[in-house]
VODREN-534588 format. One record per residue: z, y, x of N, C-alpha, C in turn. Coordinates in steps of 0.02 Angstrom, whole numbers, padded with zeros to 5 digits, always signed. Each point is the difference from the previous one (the first is absolute). Example, Ala and Ser with C-alpha at 12.3 -4.5 7.8 and 13.67 -1.06 7.14 Angstrom:
BEGIN
+00390-00284+00660+00000+00059-00045+00000+00060+00045-00036+00053-00018+00003+00059+00042+00037+00055-00039
This chain:
BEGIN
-00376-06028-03117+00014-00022-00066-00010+00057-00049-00042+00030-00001-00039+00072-00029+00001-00039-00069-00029-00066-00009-00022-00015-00068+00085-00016-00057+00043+00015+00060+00072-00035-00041+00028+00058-00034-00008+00069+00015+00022+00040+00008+00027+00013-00081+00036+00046-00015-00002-00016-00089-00011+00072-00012-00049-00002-00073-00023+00050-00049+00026+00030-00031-00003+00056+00031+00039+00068-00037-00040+00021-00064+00057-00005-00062-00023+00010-00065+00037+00064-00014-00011+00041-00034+00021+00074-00021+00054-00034-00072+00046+00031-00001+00063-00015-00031-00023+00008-00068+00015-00067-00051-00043+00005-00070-00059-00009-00005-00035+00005+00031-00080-00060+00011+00019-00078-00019-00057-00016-00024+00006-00091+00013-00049-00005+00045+00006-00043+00051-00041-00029+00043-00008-00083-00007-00052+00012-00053-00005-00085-00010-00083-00010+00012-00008-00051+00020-00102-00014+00020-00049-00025-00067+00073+00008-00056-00037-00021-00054-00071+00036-00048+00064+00053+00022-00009+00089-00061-00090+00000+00022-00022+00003+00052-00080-00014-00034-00045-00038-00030+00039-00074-00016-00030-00044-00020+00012+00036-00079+00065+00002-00012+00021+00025-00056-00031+00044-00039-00033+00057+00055-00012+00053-00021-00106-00019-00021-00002-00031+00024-00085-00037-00022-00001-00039-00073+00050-00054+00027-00009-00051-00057+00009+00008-00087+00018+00054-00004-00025+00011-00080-00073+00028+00003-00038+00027+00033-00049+00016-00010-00049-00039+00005+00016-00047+00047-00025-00050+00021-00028-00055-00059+00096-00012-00023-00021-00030-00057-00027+00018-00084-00001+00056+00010-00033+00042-00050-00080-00007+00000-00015+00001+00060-00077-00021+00021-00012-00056-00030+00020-00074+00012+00009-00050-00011-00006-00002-00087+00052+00037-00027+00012-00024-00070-00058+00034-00031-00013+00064+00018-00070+00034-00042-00081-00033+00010+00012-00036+00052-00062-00049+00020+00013-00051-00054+00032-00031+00007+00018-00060-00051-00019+00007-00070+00034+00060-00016-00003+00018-00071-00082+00019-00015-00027+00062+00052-00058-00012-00022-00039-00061+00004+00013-00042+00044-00059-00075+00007+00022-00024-00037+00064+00001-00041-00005-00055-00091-00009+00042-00067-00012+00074+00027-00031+00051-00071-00090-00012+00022-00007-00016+00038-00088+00001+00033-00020-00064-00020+00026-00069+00003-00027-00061-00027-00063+00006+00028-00006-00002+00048-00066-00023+00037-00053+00041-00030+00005+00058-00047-00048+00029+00021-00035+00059+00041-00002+00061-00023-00014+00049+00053+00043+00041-00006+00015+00024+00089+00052+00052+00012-00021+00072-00045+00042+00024-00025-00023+00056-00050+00084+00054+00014-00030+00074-00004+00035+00027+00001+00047+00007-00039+00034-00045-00047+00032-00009-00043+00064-00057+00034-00027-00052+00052+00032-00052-00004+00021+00036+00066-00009+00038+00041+00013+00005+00070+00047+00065-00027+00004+00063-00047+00061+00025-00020+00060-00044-00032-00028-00049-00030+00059-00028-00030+00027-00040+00076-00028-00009+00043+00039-00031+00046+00036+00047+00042-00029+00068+00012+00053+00058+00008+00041+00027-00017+00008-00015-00054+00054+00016-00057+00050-00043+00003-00015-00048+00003+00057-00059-00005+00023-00010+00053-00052-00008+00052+00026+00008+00070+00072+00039+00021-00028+00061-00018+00051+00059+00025+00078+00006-00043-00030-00013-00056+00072-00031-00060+00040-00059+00054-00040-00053+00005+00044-00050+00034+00034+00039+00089-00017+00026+00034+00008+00007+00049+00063+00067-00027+00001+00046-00040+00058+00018-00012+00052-00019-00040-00023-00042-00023+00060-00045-00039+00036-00041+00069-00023-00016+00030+00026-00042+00071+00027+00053+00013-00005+00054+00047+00012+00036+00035+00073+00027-00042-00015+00027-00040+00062+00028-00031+00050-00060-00002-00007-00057-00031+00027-00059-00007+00039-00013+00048-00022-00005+00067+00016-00011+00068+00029+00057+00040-00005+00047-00007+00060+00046+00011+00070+00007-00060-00002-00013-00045+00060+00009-00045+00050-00074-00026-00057-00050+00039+00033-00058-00007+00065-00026+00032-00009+00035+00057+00088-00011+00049+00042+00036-00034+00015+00044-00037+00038+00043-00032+00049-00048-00048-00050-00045-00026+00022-00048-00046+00045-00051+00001+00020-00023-00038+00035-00062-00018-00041-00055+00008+00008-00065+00038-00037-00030-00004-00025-00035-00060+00032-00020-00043-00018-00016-00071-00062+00020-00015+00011+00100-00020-00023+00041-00008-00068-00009+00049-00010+00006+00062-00048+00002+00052-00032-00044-00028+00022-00087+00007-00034-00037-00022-00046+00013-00067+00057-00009-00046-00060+00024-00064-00054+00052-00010+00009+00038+00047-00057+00081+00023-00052-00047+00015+00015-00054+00042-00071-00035+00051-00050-00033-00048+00082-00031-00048-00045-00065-00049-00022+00026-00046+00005+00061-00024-00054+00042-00048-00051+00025+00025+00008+00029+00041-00061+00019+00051-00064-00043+00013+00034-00066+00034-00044-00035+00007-00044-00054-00079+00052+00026-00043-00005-00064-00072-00060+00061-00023+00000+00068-00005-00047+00048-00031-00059+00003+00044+00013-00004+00065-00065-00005+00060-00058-00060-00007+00044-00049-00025-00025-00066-00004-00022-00018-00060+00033+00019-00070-00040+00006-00064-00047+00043+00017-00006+00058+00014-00051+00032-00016-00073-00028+00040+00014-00056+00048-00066-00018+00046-00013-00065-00065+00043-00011+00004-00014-00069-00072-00026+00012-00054+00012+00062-00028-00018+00028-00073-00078+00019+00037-00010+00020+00050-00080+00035+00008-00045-00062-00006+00027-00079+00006-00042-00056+00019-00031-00009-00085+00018+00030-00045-00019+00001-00071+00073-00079-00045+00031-00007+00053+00042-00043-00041+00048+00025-00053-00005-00051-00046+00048+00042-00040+00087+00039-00005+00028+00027-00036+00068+00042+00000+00028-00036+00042+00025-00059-00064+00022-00043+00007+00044-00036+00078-00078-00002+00011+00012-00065+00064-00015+00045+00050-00020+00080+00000+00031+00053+00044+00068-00005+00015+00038+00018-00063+00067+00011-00001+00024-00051+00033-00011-00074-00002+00033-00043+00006-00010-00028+00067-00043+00030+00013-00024-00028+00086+00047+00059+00047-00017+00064-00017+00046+00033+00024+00091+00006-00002+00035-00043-00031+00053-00014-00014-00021-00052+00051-00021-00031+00011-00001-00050+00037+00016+00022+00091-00054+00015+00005-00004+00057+00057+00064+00029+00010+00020+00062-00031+00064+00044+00000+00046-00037+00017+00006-00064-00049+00080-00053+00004+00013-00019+00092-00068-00014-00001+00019-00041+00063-00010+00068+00056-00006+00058+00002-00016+00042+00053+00084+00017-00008+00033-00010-00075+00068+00040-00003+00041-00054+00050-00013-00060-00031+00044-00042+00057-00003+00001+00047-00072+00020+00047+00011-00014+00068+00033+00081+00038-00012+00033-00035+00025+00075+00004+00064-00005+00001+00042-00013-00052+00071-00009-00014+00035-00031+00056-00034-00065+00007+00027-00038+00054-00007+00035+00078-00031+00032+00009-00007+00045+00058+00039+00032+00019+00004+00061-00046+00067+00060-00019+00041-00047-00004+00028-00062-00031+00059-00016-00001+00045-00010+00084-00037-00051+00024-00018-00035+00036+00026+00051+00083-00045+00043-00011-00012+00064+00044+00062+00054+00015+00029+00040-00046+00047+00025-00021+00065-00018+00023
C-alpha cells in the first residue's frame, strides 16, 4: 500500500494540486484577451505591427490585473471581493465592447450588464461558501 502512504509537506507550505493551474491561468488568459482585442482592433484586415502590440499590451495588463486581483482577493471581505470581480470583469468587458466601434453609451450599459450579473453570481458564492 506504497500508493496510501501520506505526503510529507514542510511546515507552512500549501500543498494543494491547484497552485499550478493557478499559477498559468492568468497568463493564459491574458493570451486569450490580447488575441481578442487585437482580432476586433484588426477588423479583418491585415495583421500589422500595431495590432499585434496592442494585443501585448493589453494582454499583459489583463493577466496582471488577474493575478494581482487573485492573490489579494482572499484577504477581503466578501462584499468587497465580490465588487473587485464585478469591476474587473465590467472594465474587461467594456473595453472588448468599446473596441467593436459601439457607442459610450451602450458600452457603458452593456457592461453594467455584465458586472451586475458576474456580482451576483460572485456574491452568492462567497456568501454561500463562507
Amino acid at each position: 500500500m506504497a500508493h496510501a502512504a501520506p505526503v510529507y509537506t514542510a511546515p507552512g507550505s500549501r500543498a494543494t494540486g491547484t497552485s499550478a493551474l493557478w499559477a498559468g491561468l492568468p497568463l493564459l488568459l491574458g493570451i486569450v484577451y490580447g488575441i481578442w482585442t487585437s482580432g476586433i482592433r484588426r477588423d479583418g484586415g491585415p495583421i500589422t505591427t500595431g495590432n499585434v502590440m496592442f494585443g501585448v499590451v493589453t494582454g499583459l495588463l489583463f493577466a496582471a490585473v488577474f493575478f494581482v486581483l487573485h492573490r489579494m482577493a482572499p484577504a477581503l471581505p466578501r462584499e468587497v471581493r465580490a465588487l473587485s470581480w464585478m469591476a474587473f470583469t465590467g472594465i474587461a468587458f467594456g473595453f472588448l465592447y468599446s473596441l467593436t466601434g459601439a457607442s459610450v453609451l451602450r458600452s457603458v450599459v452593456m457592461a453594467l450588464v455584465v458586472s451586475a450579473a458576474v456580482f451576483a453570481v460572485i456574491f452568492y458564492r462567497y456568501y454561500t461558501t463562507e
